[in-house]
C-alpha positions as a Markdown table, in Angstrom:
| # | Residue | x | y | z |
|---|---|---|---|---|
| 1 | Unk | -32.0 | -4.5 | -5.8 |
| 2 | Unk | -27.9 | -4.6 | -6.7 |
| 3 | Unk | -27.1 | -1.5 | -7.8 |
| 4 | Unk | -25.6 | -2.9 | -10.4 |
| 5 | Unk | -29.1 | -4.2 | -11.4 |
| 6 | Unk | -30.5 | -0.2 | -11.1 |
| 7 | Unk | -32.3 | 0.1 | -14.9 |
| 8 | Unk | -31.0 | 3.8 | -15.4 |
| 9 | Unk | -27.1 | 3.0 | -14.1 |
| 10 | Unk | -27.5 | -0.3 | -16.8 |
| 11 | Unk | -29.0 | 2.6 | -19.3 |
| 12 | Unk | -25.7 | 4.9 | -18.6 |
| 13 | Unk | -23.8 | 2.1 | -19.1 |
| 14 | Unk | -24.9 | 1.6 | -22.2 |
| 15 | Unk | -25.1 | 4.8 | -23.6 |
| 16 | Unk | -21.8 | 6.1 | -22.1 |
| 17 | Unk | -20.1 | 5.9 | -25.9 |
| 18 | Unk | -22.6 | 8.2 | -27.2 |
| 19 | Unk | -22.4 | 10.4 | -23.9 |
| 20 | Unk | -18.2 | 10.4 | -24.8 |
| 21 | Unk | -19.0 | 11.3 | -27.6 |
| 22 | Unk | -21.0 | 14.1 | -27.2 |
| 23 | Unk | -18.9 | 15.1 | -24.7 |
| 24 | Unk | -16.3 | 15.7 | -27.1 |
| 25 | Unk | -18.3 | 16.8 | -29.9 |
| 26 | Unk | -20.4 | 19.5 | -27.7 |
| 27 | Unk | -22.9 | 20.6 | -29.7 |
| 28 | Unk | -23.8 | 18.2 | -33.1 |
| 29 | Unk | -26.2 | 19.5 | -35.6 |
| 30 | Unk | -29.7 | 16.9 | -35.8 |
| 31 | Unk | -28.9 | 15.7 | -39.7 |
| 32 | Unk | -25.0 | 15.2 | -38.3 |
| 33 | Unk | -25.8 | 12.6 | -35.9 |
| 34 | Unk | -24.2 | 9.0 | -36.8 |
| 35 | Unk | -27.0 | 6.2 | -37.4 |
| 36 | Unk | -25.1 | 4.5 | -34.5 |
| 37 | Unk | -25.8 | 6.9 | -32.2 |
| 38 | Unk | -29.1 | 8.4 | -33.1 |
| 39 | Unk | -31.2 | 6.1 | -31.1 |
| 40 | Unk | -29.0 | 7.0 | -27.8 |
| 41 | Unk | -29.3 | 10.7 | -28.1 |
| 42 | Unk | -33.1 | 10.3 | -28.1 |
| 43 | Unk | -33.1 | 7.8 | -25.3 |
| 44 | Unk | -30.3 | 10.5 | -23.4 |
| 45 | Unk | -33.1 | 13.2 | -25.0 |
| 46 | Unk | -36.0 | 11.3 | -23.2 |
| 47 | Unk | -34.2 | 11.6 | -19.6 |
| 48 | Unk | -33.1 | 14.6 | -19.8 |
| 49 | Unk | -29.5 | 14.3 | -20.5 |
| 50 | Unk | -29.3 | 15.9 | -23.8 |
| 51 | Unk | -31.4 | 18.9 | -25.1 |
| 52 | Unk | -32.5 | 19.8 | -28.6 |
| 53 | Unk | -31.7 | 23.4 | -29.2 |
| 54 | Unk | -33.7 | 25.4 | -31.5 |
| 55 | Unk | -35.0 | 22.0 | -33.3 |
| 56 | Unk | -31.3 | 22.3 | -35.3 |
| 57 | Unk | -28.7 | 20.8 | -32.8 |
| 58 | Unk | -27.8 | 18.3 | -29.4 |
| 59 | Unk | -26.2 | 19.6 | -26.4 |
| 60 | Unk | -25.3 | 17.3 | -23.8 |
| 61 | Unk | -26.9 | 18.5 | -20.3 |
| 62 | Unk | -23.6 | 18.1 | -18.4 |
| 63 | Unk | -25.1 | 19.6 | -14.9 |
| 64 | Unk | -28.0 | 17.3 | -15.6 |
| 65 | Unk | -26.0 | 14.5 | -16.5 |
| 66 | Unk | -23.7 | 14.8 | -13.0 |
| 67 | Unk | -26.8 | 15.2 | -10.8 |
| 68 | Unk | -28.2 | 11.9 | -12.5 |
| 69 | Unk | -24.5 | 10.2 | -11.9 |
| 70 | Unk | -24.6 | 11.7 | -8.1 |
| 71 | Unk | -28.1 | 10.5 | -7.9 |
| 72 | Unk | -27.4 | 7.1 | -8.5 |
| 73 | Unk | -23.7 | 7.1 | -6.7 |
| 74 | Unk | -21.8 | 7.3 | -10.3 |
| 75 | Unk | -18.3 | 9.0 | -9.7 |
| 76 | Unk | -17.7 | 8.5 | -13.9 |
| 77 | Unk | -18.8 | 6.3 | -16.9 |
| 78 | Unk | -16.9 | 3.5 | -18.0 |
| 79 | Unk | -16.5 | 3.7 | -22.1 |
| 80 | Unk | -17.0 | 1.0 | -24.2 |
| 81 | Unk | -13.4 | 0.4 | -23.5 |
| 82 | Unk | -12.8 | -0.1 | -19.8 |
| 83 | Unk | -9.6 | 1.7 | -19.5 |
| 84 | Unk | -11.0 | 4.5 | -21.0 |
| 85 | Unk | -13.1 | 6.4 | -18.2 |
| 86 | Unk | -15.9 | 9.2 | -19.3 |
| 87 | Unk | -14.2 | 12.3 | -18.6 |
| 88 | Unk | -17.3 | 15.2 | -18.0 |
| 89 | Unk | -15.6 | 19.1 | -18.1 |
């Protein structure tokens, strides 16, 4: 299989502007959550990449998230916008 074909490195992919902006964000309390990107943080939640703390906010998993990426042979996620590369701190 291409690795471009790999279903989680296609799921990444897709959910890299919700991972940006989580990222940013750091921790977003659950009835905060954009309808846009509430559907992504529970796929992310489902993996692994983001964890529900205390049943009152998200956290992105960053170590988590860098193992998946390293994993998979990631070295960043590619925004929405191309030029504009995931930046993880």
């Amino acid at each position: 299989m291409p690795v471009y074909d790999q279903p989680m490195r296609k799921l990444l992919g897709i959910l890299s502007p919700t991972i940006s902006w989580l990222n940013e964000k750091g921790s977003v309390d659950v009835n905060k959550v954009p309808e846009d990107h509430l559907e992504a943080i529970k796929q992310l939640e489902r993996i692994g990449v983001v964890h529900k703390r205390n049943n009152r906010c998200y956290e992105l998993q960053k170590i988590r998230l860098k193992k998946l990426m390293g994993n998979l042979g990631i070295e960043e996620l590619v925004n929405a916008d191309p030029s504009a590369p995931v930046e993880l701190n």
